[in-house]
FIFI-731124 format. One line per 10 residues: number of its first residue (from 1); their letters; for each residue x, y, z of C-alpha. Coordinates in Angstrom, 1 decimal. Layout:
NUM> a> X Y Z; ... .
This chain:
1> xxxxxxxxxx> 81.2 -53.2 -8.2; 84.4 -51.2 -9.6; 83.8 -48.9 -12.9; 85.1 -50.6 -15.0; 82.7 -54.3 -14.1; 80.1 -52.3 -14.7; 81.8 -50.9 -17.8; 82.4 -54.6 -19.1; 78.4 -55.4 -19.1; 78.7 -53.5 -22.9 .
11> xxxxxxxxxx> 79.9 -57.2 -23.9; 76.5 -58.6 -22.4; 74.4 -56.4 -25.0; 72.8 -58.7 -27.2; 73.4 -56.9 -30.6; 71.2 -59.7 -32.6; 68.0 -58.8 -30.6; 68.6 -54.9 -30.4; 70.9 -54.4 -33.1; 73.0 -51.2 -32.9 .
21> xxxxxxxxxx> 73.3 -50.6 -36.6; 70.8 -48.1 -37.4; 71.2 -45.8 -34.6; 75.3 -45.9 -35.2; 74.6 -44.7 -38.6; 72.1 -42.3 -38.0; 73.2 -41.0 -34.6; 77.0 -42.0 -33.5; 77.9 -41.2 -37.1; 75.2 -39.3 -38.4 .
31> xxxxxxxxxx> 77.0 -35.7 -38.1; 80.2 -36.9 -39.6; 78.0 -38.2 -42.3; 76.2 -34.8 -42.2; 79.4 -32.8 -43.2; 80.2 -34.8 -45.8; 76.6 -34.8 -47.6; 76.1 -31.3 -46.3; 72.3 -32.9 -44.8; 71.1 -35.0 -42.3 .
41> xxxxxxxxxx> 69.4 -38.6 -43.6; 65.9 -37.0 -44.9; 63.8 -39.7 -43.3; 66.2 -39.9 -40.0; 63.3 -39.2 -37.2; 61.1 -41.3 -39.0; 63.8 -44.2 -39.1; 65.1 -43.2 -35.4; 61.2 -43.2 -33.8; 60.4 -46.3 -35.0 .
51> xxxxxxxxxx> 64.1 -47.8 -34.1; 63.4 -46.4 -30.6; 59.3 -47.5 -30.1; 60.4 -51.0 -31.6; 58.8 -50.7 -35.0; 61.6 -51.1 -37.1; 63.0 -54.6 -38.1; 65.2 -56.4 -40.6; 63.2 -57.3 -43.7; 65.2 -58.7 -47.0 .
61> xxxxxxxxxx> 62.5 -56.5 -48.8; 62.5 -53.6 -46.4; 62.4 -50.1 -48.2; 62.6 -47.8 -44.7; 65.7 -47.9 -45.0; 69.4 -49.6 -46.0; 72.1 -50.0 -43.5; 75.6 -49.8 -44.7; 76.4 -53.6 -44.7; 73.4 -53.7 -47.0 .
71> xxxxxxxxxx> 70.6 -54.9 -44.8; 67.0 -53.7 -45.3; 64.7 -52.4 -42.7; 61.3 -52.0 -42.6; 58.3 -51.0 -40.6; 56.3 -53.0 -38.6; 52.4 -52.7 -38.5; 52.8 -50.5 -35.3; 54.0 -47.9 -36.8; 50.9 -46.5 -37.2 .
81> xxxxxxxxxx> 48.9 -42.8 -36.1; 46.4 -45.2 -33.9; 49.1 -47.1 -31.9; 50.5 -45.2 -29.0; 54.0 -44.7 -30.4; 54.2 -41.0 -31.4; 54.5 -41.7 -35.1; 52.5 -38.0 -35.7; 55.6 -36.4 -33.9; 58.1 -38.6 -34.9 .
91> xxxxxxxxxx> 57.0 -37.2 -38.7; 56.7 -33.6 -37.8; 60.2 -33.7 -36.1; 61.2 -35.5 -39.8; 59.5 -32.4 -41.4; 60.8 -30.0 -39.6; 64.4 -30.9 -38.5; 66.0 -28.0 -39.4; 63.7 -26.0 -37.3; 63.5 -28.2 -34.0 .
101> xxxxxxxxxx> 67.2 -28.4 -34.2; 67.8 -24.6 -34.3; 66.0 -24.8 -30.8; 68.1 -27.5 -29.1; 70.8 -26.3 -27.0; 74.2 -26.7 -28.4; 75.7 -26.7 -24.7; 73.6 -28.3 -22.0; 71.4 -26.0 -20.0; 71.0 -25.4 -16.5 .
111> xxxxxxxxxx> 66.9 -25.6 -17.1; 64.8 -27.8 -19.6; 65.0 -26.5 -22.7; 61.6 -25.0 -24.3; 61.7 -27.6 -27.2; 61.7 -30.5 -24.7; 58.5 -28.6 -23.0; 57.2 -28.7 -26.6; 57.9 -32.2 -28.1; 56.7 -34.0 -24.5 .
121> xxxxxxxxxx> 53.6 -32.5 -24.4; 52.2 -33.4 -27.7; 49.6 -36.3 -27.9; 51.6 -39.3 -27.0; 54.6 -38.4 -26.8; 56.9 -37.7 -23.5; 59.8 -36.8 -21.3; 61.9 -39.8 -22.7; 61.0 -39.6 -26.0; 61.7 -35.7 -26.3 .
131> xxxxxxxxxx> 65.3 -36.3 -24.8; 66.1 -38.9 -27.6; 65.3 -36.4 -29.7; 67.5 -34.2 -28.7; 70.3 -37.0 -28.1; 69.5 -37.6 -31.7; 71.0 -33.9 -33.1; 73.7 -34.0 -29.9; 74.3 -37.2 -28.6; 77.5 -36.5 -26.5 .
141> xxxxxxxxxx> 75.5 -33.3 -25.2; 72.6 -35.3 -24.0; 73.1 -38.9 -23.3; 70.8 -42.1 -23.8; 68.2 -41.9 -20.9; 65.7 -44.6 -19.6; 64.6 -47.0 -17.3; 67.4 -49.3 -17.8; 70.2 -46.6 -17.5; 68.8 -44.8 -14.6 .
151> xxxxxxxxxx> 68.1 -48.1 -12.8; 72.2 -49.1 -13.3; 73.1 -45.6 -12.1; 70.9 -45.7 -9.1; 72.3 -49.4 -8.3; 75.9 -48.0 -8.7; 75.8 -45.0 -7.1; 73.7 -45.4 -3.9; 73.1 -49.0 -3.4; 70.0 -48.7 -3.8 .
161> xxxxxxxxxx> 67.9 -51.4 -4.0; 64.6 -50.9 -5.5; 64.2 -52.2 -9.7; 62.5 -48.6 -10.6; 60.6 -49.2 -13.6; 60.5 -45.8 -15.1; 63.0 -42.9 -15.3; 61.7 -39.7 -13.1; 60.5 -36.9 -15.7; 62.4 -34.7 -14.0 .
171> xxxxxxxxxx> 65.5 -32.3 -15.3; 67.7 -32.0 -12.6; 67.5 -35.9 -11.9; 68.7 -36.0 -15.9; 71.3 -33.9 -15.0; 72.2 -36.0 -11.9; 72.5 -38.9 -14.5; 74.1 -36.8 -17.0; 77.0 -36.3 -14.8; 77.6 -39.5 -13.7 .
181> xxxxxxxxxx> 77.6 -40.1 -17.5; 80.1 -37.9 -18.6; 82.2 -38.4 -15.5; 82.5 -41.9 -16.7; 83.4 -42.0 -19.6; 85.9 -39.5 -19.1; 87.6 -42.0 -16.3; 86.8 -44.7 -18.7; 88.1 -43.3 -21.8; 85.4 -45.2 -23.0 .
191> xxxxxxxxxx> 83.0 -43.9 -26.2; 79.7 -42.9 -24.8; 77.6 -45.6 -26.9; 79.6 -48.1 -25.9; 79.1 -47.2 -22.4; 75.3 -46.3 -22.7; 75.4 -50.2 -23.7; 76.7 -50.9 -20.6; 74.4 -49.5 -18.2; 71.4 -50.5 -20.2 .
201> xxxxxxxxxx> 72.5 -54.2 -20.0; 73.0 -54.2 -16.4; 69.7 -52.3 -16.0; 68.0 -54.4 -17.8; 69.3 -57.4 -15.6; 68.8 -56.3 -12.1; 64.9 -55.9 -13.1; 62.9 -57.1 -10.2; 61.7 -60.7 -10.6; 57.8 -60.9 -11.1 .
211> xxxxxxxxxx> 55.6 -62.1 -8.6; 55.0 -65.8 -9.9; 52.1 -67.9 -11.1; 51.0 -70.2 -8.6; 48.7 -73.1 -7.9; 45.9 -74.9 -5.2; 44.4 -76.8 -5.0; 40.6 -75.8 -4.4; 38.9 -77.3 -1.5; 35.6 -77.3 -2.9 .
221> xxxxxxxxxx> 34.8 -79.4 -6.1; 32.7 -77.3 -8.2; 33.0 -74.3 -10.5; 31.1 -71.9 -8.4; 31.3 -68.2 -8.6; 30.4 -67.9 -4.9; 33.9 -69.6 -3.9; 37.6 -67.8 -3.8; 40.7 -69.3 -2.4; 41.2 -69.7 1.2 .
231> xxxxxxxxxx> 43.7 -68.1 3.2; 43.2 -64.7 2.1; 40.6 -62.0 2.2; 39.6 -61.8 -1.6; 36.7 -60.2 -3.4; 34.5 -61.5 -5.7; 34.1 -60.4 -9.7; 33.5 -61.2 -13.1; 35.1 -60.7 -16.7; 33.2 -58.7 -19.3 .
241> xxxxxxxxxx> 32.2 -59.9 -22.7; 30.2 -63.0 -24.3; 32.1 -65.2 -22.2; 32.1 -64.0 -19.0; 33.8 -65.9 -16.7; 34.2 -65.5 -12.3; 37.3 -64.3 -10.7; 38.3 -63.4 -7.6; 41.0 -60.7 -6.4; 42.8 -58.5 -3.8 .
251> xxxxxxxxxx> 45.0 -55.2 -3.3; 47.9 -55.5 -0.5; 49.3 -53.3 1.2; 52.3 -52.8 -1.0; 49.3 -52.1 -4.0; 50.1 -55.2 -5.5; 47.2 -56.8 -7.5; 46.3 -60.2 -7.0; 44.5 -62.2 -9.4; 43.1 -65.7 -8.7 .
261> xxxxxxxxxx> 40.7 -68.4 -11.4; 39.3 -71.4 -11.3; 39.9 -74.0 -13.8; 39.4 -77.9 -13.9; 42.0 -80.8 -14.6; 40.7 -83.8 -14.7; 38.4 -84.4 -11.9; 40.0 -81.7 -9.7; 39.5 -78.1 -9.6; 42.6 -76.0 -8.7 .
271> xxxxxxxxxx> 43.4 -72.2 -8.1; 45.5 -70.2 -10.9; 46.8 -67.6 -8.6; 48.9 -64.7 -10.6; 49.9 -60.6 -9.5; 50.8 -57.5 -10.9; 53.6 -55.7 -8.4; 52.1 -51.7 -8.0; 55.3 -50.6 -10.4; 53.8 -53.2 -13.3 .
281> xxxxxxxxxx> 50.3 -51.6 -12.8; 51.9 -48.2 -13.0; 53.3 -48.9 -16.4; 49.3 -50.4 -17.9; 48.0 -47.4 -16.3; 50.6 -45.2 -18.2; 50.1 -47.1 -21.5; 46.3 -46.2 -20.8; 46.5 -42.4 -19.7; 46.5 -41.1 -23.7 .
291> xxxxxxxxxx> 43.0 -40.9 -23.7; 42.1 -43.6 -26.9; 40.4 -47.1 -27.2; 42.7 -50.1 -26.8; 42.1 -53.3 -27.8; 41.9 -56.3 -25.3; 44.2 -58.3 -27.5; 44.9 -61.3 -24.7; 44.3 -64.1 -27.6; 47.3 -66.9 -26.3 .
301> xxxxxxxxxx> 47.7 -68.2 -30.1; 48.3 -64.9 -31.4; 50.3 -63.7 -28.4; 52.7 -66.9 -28.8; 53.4 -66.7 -32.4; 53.5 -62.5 -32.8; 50.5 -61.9 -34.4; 48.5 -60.2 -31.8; 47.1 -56.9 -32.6; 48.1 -53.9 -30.3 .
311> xxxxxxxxxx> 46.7 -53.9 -27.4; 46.8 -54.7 -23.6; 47.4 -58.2 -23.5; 50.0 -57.6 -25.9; 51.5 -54.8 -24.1; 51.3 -57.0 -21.0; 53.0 -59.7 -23.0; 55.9 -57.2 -24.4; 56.5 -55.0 -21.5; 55.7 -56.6 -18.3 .
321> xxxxxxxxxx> 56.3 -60.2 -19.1; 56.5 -62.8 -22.0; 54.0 -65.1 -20.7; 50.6 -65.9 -22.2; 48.8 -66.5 -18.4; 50.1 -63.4 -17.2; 48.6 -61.5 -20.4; 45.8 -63.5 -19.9; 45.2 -61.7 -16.7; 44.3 -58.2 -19.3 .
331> xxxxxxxxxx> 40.8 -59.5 -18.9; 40.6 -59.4 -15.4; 42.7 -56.4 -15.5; 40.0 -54.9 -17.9; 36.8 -55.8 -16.0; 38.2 -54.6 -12.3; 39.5 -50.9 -13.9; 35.8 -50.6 -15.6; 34.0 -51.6 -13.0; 35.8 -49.5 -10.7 .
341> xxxxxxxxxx> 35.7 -46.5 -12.9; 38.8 -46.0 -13.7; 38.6 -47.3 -17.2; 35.3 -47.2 -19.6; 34.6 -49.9 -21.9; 32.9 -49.9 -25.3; 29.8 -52.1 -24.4; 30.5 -55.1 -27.4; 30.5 -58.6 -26.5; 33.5 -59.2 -28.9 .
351> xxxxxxxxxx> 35.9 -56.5 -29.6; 36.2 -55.0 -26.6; 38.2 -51.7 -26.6; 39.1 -50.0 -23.0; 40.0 -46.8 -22.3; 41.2 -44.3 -19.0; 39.0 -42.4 -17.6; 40.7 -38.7 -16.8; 42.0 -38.3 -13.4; 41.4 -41.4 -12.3 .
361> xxxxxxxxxx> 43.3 -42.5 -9.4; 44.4 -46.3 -9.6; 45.2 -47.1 -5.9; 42.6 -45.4 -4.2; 39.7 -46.5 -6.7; 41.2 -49.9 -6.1; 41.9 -49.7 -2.0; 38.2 -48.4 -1.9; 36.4 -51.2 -3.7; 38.4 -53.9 -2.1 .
371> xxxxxxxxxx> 37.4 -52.5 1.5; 33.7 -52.3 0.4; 31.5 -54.5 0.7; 31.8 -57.6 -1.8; 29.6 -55.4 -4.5; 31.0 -53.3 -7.2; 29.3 -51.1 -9.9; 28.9 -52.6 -13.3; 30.8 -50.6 -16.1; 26.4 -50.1 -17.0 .
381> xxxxx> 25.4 -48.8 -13.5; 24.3 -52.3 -12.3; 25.7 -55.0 -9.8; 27.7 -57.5 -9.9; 27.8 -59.7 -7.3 .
């Protein structure tokens, strides 16, 4: 792939689903704007946190805010202090923007700067988030940076192979990136959102296909607990909650998660086999790591139609992939991690709420249990069996 192919993936951004509007206003124009009115948009960090976490959208009675063609935005209900979307730092960079600019960097420096230290280790918030926030006050000094991006960079520039799911956290990679970037657009004479778009669209395409659902047929012809597919080792397990309901699953060698349930069609029984690869895990254990309850929110109906609380299932659904049996699988997901220790869970029957455990460690917990013997801990200090 020549420069300029991968330059012409900007006209693959779909503009409807991730419209541009706000963040040209606010960021690609928002200086010019600036000199004019003497002052940046009061409510711009507000506007541009919940632009960037997902929780703005077009609403014919939105009063967030007003785009220039006259559309109306507003917020969604996850923009809100108890959902894991920095909305406490988004408002104190809104509060203060005066202040956090006067410590960004006007020219780019050869370390991190001491206000990204600062924004990306508040509660919640990060490495990506505390770049866009400086991209936001100097967007041709610090360019657009995250999974999608990086994963089009890495694809161009070494061949490499592998879908990364995140971006490293790490400075001198950003800089790597940064002057690719600039490079680029230079060759290009190109305008650095327009090329930004570019990279995130083929990022965004060359995501590594999940693992798929699959079925079998099950050899025995009853629902019992003490039966797991054939063909593989698997261990033994069962969900938490009023309903609980058996399972069985297995870790690879690659740390890939395996999930497999029993259900009954007609007079048949069959396997419902589905995986998580170890990058996909990665991310849920991420979305877990700020230590705070989250809901199970796995419910198909309200997963299908939108109206799903926050939650796993729903972050599952949103992030990993837009399929009600793979966020299904949050309840299986959910009773492993407890009963390995590497989540807690609240105790109720309905309403369950999960949350990490601090310095857990995912793989080995996981590699442990699965080469013990077919027992694990209850999340209560019982069996299971």
């Amino acid at each position: 792939m020549t420069l300029q192919v991968l330059a012409s993936w900007h006209t693959r951004y779909d503009v409807k689903k991730y419209s541009p509007q706000v963040y040209e206003e606010l960021v690609v124009h928002g200086k010019e704007h600036a000199v004019v009115q003497r002052k940046e948009h009061p409510e711009k960090f507000n506007i541009m946190g919940a632009w960037k976490t997902g929780c703005l959208k077009k609403d014919a009675h939105g009063t967030a805010y007003t785009d220039c063609t006259g559309q109306c935005y507003a917020y969604t209900d996850r923009w809100d202090n108890h959902t894991p979307v920095g909305k406490s730092t988004w408002a104190y960079i809104n509060a203060n923007q005066a202040d956090v600019e006067a410590k960004v960097p006007a020219t780019f420096p050869v370390t991190k700067p001491d206000i990204l230290k600062e924004l990306q280790d508040r509660p919640g918030f990060g490495f990506i988030w505390g770049l866009f926030t400086l991209h936001c006050f100097y967007p041709e000094v610090y360019p657009l940076y995250d999974q999608h991006v990086y994963r089009a960079y890495k694809r161009f520039t070494t061949q490499d192979q592998r879908p990364y799911f995140s971006a490293p956290n790490n400075w001198q990679e950003y800089a790597n990136y940064r002057n690719f970037f600039l490079n680029s657009i230079q060759e290009l004479n190109m305008p650095y959102w327009l090329f930004d778009r570019a990279l995130w669209s083929y990022g965004k395409s060359i995501k590594l296909p999940r693992m798929k659902h699959k079925k079998i047929e099950a050899t025995n012809t009853h629902n019992s607990q003490n039966s797991c597919p054939g063909g593989f080792e698997w261990k033994k397990e069962t969900t938490l909650g009023g309903k609980v309901r058996p399972f069985c699953w297995r870790i690879d060698e690659n740390n890939s998660l395996h999930f497999a349930r029993k259900f009954k069609k007609g007079t048949r029984w069959y396997w419902e086999i589905g995986a998580f690869a170890e990058e996909e895990i990665s991310m849920i254990q991420k979305y877990m790591e700020p230590v705070r309850w989250v809901a199970l929110a796995n419910n198909v109906q309200k997963l299908a139609n939108g109206t799903e609380q926050e939650g796993l299932g729903r972050f599952i659904y949103e992030n990993i992939e837009d399929n009600t049996k793979t966020a299904q699988l949050a309840s299986q997901v959910a009773a492993l991690f407890c009963k390995t220790k590497i989540w807690e869970w609240n105790d109720a029957k309905t309403g369950m709420q999960f949350r990490s455990i601090p310095a857990a460690k995912w793989q080995q917990q996981l590699t442990e249990a699965y080469k013990a013997q077919n027992t694990l801990t209850s999340p209560h200090g019982s069996t299971s069996t």
